[in-house]
C-alpha positions in Angstrom: 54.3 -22.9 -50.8 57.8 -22.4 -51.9 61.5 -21.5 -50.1 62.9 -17.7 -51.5 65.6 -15.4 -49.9 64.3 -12.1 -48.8 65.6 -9.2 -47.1 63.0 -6.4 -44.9 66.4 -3.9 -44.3 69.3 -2.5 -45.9 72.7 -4.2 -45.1 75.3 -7.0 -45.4 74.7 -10.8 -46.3 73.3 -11.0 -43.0 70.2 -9.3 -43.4 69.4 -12.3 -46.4 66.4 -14.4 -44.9 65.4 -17.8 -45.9 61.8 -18.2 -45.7 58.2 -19.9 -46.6 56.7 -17.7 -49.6 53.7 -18.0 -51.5 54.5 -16.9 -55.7 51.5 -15.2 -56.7 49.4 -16.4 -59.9 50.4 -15.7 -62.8 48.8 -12.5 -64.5 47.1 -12.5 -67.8 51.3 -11.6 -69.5 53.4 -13.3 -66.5 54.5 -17.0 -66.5 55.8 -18.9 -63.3 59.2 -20.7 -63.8 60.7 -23.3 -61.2 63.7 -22.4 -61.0 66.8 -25.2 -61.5 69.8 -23.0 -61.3 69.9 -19.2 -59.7 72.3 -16.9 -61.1 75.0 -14.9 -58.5 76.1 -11.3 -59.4 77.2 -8.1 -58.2 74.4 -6.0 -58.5 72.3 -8.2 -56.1 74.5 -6.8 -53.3 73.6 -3.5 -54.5 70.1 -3.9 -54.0 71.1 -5.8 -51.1 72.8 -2.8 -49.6 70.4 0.0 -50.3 73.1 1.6 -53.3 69.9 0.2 -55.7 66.4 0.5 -54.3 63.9 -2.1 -54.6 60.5 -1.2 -55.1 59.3 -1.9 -52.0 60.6 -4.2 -48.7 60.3 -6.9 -47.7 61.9 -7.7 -51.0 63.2 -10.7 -53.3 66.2 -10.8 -54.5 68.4 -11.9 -57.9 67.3 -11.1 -61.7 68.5 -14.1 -63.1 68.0 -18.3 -63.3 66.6 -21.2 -65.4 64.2 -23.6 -64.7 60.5 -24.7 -66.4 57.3 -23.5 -66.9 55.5 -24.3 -64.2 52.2 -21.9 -65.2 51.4 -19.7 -68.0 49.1 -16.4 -67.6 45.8 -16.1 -69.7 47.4 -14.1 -72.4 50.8 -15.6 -73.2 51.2 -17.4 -76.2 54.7 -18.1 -76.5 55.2 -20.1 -73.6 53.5 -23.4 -72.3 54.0 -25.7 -69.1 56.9 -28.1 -69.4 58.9 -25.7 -71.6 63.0 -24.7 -70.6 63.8 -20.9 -70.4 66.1 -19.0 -69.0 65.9 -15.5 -68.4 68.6 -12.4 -66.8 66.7 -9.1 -67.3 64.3 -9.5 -63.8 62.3 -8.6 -62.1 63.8 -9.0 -58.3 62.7 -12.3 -56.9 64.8 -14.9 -58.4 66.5 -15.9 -55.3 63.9 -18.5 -54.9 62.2 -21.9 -56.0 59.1 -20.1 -57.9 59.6 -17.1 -59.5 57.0 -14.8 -61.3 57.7 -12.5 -64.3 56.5 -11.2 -67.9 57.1 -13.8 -70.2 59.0 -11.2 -72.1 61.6 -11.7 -70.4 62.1 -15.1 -70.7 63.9 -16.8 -73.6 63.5 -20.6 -75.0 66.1 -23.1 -73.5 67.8 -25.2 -76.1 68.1 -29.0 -75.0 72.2 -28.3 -75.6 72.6 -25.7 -72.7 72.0 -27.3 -68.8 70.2 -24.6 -66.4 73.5 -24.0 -64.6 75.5 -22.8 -67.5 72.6 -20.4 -68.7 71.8 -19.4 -65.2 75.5 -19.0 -65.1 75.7 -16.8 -68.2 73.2 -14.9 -69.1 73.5 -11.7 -68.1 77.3 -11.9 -68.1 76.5 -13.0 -72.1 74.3 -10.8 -73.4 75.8 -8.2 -71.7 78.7 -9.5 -74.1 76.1 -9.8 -77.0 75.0 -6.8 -77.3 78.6 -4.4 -76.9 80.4 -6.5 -79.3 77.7 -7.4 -81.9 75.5 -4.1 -81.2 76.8 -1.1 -79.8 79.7 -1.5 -81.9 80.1 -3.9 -84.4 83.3 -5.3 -84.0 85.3 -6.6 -87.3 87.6 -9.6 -88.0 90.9 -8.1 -87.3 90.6 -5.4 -85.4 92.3 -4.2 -82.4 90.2 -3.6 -79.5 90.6 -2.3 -75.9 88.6 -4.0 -72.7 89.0 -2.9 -69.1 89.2 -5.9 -66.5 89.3 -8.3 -68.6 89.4 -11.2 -66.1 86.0 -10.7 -64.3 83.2 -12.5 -64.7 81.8 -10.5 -68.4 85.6 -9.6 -69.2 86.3 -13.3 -69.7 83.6 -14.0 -72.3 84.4 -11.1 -74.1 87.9 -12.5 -74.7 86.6 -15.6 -76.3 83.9 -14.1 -77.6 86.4 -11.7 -79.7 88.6 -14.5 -80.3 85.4 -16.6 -82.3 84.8 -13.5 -84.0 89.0 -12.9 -85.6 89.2 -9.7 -83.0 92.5 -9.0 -80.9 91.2 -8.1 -78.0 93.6 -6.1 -75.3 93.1 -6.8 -72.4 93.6 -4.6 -68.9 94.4 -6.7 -65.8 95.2 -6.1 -61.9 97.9 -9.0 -61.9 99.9 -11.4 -63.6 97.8 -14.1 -62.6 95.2 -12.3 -63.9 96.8 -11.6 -67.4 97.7 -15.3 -67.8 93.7 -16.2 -67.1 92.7 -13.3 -69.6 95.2 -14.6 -72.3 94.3 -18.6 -71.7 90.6 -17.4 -72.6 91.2 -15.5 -75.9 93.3 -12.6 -75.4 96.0 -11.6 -78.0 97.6 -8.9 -75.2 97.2 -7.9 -71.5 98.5 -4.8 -69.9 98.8 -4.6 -66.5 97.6 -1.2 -65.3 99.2 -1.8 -61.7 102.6 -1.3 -63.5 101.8 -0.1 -66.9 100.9 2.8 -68.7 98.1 1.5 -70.3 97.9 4.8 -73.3 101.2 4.4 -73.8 101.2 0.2 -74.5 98.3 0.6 -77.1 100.3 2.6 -78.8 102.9 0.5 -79.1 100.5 -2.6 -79.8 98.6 -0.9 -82.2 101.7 0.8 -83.8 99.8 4.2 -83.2 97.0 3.6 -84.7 94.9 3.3 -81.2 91.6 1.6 -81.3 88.4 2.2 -82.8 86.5 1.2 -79.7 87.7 1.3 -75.7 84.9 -0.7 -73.8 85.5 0.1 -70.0 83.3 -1.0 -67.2 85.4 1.0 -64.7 84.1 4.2 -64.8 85.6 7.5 -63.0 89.2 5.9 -62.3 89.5 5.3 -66.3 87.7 7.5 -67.9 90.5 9.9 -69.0 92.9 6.8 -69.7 89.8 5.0 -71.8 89.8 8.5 -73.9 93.4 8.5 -74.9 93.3 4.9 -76.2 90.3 5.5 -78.8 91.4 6.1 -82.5 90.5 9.3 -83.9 86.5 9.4 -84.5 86.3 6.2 -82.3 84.0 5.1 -79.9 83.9 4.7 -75.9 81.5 2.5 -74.5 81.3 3.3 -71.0 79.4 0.5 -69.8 79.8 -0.1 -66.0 81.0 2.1 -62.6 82.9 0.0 -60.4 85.1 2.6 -59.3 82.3 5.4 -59.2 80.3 7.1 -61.9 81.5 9.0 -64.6 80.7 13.0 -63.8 81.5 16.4 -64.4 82.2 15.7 -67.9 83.4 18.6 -70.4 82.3 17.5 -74.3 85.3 19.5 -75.7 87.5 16.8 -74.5 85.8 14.9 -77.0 86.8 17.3 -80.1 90.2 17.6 -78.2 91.3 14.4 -78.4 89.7 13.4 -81.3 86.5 14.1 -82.5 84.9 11.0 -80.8 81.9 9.1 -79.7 81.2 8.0 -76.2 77.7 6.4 -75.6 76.6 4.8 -71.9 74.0 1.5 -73.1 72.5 -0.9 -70.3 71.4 -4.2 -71.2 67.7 -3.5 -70.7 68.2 -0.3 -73.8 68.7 -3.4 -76.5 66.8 -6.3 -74.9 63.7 -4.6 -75.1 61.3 -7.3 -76.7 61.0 -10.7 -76.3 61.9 -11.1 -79.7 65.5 -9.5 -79.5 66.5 -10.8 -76.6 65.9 -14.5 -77.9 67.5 -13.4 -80.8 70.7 -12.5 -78.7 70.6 -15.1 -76.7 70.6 -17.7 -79.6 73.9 -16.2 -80.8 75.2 -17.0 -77.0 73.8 -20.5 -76.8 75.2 -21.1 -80.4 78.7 -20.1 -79.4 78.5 -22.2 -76.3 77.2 -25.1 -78.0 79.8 -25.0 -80.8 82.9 -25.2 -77.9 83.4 -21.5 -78.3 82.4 -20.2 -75.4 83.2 -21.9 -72.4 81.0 -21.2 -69.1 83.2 -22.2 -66.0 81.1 -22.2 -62.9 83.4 -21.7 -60.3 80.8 -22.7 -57.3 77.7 -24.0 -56.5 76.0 -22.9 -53.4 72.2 -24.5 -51.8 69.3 -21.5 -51.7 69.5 -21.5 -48.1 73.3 -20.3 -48.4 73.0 -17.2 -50.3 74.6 -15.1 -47.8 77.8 -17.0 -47.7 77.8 -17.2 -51.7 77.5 -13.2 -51.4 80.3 -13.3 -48.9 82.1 -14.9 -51.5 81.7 -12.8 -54.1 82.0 -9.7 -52.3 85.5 -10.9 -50.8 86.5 -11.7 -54.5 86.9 -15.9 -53.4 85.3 -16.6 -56.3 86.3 -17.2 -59.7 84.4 -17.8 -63.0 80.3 -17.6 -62.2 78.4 -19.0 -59.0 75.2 -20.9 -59.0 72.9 -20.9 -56.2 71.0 -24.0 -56.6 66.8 -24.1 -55.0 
């Protein structure tokens, strides 16, 4: 018998139950981790609040944590009892102190990374991973534009840019804001409360623009996103936090310059056990090497998920939150 965080309705952190649960056995592919550190993030509220629906309800909750192996299925191979992994990609139920899933989606721990920091980082990290190493390949030197660049994924990719030589510009809300972008790698803010954001990448790229606008935001950027990418550039629209992108015409694309927009998920490149271990040892290297710092902002028991949601949703919170079993 173990403790998890359930919900059988739709609504706010108050509908987030803490209760006895009995994991299933492992199938012939699945593995059962005891989970050390529980991952916090955004689109747990959404599946929380009905905007996501889970497969069925009652339902778990949370796609990502660390812990051991505590039992291994009849056909895994790559996995044994004892071993550290982490994992970020699923499936709901990791709100809790057992958790079952297909060993493909769990990656190998390395001894230099505690559960809190990967259970901290890494879906925030190879979310990272794969937009700046994948979906474009970003280049020593290079001038590239980020939207909200001090959230939670906006503040690894300014590090992240900075180990790799990129100048990354960053959009912010606030001045505050700007100075916690810049203190984490940043080589330029703009402030989009006060700024015309087309306009300053002009001026910081002397006209040149740049070849790729990564934006998270979604329907309130779009247009402004468009007008900062260099002529046969890319877009990577990679998030909706102010509402979907829609209603899109492609000749805006030819209009402004004949470019490239794509729209990747995490789960379209972490596809095999094999690629996402290979993306999370780039993370864990970078971390391990004083690269990337992971800055848990708070830890929160299990049995307090719905005031760690609270939190989060309130915007209390800074740096990543840890709910610990």
């Amino acid at each position: 018998m173990a403790k998890r965080i359930q919900f059988s309705r739709h609504g706010g952190p108050e509908v987030l139950e803490y209760l006895d649960y009995q994991p299933a056995e492992p199938g012939p592919q699945e593995v059962r981790v005891r989970n050390r550190a529980i991952g916090l993030n955004f689109i747990d509220t959404y599946y929380r609040s009905g905007l996501y629906a889970p497969p069925a309800l009652p339902s778990g909750l949370g796609t990502e944590g660390a812990g051991e192996v505590e039992a291994v299925g009849s056909e895994v191979t790559g996995f044994a009892v004892g071993d550290r992994v982490a994992y970020a990609t699923g499936p709901l139920g990791a709100y809790s102190e057992l958790h079952v899933l297909p060993a493909s989606h769990l990656v190998k721990l390395p001894d230099a990374i505690d559960f809190e920091q990967a259970a901290a980082v890494m879906l925030k990290g190879l979310t990272v991973q794969y937009l700046l190493r994948q979906t474009y390949e970003v280049q020593p030197g290079q001038t590239i534009l980020w939207h909200a660049a001090a959230g939670g994924v906006g503040l690894l990719a300014c590090q992240w840019a900075r180990a790799l030589g990129v100048k990354l510009i960053g959009t912010v809300s606030s001045p505050q804001k700007a100075a916690l972008a810049k203190a984490n790698g940043a080589w330029a803010t703009i402030d989009y409360s006060r700024e015309d954001v087309p306009a300053r990448v002009l001026e910081l790229t002397e006209g040149a623009k740049c070849p790729v606008v990564y934006d998270s935001v979604g329907k309130d950027t779009w247009e402004i996103s468009l007008d900062c990418v260099a002529p046969r550039g890319l877009l990577v629209s990679f998030g909706n936090a102010s509402g979907p992108v829609s209603g899109v015409n492609l000749a805006v694309l030819a209009q402004k310059g004949s470019l490239y927009v794509t729209r990747p998920t995490l789960f379209g490149y972490a596809n095999s056990q094999e690629r996402l271990q290979t993306m999370a040892d780039e993370l864990f290297g970078l971390i391990a090497a004083g690269k990337i710092q992971v800055e848990i902002g708070r830890r929160y028991p299990l049995a307090d998920a719905a005031k760690a949601q609270e939190a989060l949703s309130s915007r209390q919170t800074t740096g990543s939150t840890v709910l610990l079993p």
